[in-house]
C-alpha positions in Angstrom: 9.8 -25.3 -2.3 7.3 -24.8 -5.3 9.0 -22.4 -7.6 5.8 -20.3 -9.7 6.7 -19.4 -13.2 7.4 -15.8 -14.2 4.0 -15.3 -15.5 2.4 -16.6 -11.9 3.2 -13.2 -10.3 2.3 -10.3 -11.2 3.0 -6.7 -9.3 1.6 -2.8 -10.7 3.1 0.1 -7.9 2.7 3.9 -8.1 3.6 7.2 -5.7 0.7 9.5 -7.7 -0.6 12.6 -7.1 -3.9 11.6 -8.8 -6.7 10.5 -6.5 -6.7 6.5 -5.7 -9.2 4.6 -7.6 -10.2 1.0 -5.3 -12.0 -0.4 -8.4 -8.7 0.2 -10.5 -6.7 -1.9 -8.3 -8.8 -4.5 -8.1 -9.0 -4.9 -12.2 -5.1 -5.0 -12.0 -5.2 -8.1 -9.6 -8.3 -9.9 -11.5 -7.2 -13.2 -12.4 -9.7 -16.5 -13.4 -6.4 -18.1 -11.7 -6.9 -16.8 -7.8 -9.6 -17.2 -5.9 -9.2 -14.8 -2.9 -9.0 -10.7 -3.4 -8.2 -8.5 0.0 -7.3 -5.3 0.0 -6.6 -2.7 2.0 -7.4 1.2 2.0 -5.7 3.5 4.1 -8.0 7.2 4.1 -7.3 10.4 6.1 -8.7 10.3 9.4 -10.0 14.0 11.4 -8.0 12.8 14.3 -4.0 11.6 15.7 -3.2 11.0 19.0 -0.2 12.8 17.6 -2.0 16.4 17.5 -4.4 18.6 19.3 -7.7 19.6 17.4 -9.2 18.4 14.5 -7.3 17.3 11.3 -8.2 19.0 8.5 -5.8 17.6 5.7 -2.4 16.2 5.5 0.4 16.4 3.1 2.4 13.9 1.9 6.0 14.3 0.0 8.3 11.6 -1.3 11.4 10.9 -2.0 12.1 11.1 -5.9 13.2 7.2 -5.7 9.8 6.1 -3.7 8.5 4.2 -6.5 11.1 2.0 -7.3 10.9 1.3 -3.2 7.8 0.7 -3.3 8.4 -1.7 -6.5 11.6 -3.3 -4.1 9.7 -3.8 -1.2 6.3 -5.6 -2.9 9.0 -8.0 -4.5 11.0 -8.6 -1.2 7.6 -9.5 0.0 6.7 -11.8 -2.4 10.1 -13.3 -2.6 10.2 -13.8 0.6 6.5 -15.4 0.6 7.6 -17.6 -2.0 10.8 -19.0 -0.1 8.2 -20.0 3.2 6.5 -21.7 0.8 3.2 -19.2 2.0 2.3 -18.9 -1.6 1.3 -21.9 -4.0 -0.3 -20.9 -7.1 -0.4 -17.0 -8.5 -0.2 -14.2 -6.5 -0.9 -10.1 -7.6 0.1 -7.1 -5.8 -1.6 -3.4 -6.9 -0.3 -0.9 -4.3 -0.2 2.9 -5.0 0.8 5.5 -2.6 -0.5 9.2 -3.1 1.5 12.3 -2.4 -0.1 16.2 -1.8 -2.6 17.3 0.1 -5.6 15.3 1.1 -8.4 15.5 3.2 -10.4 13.6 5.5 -12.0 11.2 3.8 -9.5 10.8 1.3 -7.7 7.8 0.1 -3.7 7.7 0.7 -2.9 4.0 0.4 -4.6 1.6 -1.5 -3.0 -2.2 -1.6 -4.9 -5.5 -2.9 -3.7 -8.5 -3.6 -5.2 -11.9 -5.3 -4.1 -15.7 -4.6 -5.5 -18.8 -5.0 -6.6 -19.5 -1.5 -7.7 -16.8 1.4 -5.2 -17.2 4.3 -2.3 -17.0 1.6 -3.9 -13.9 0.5 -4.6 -11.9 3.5 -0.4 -12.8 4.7 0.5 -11.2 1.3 -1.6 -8.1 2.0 -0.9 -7.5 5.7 2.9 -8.2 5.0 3.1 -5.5 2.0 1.0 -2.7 3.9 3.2 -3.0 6.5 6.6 -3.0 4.9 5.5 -0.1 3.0 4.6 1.7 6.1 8.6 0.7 7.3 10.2 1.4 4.3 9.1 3.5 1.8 10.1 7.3 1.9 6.8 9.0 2.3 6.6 12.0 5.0 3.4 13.2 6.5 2.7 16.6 8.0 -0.8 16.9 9.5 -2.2 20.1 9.5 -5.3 21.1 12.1 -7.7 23.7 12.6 -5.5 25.5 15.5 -2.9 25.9 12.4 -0.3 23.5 14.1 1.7 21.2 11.7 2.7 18.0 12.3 5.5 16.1 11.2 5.5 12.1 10.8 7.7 9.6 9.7 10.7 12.5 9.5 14.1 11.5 11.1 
């Protein structure tokens, strides 16, 4: 297993009220040591096949510890990319949640990563977006224009 130096990975999380900012993330993961970038932006949609009528915004709350799940999880991932041996050279994570209200159109989730080679890159992305949609303690309520509410992700 190729061990990568301390300096070799690098991870910036947030839960933010503040509108997500794409071209942010992607300075956080620039690196003349990777050559792949993905990322990933998760926006609010008009429509769920979990309510009737249109969506019209959403509101997302968090548990006060959120961030430093957020912060857990991206390392689990990483570790855990690093033990497989899926990750050879550097690897940068930039993943913000928001929280509040937010429309259609709106950005909720924004998650890029950078590596040294593509396929290593897009495994890193994938695996973090979806552990974050597992784990981290972020509730939805989707709100439409018949005034119905929606709870998701609420046990």
């Amino acid at each position: 297993m190729k061990i990568l130096s301390p300096r070799a990975v690098a991870i910036s999380v947030a839960v933010t009220d503040e509108v997500l900012d794409l071209g942010a993330h992607l300075r956080l993961v620039e690196s003349t040591r990777t050559g792949a970038v993905v990322s990933f932006v998760g926006q609010v949609r008009d429509h769920d096949p979990e309510v009737v009528g249109v969506v019209e915004s959403l509101e997302y709350t968090c548990h006060p510890d959120a961030e430093q799940v957020l912060r857990t999880v991206v390392t689990e991932v990483v570790d855990e990319l690093l033990a497989r041996g899926v990750l050879t050279d550097e690897a940068r994570v930039a993943a913000t949640h928001r929280v509040g209200r937010l429309h259609p159109g709106e950005l909720a989730l924004v998650v890029c990563t950078a590596t040294a080679h593509r396929a290593e890159c897009y495994e890193l992305n994938r695996s973090v977006v979806e552990r974050i949609k597992e784990r981290i303690p972020v509730w939805k309520c989707q709100n439409t224009d018949g005034g119905e509410r929606v709870w998701s992700g609420v046990a």
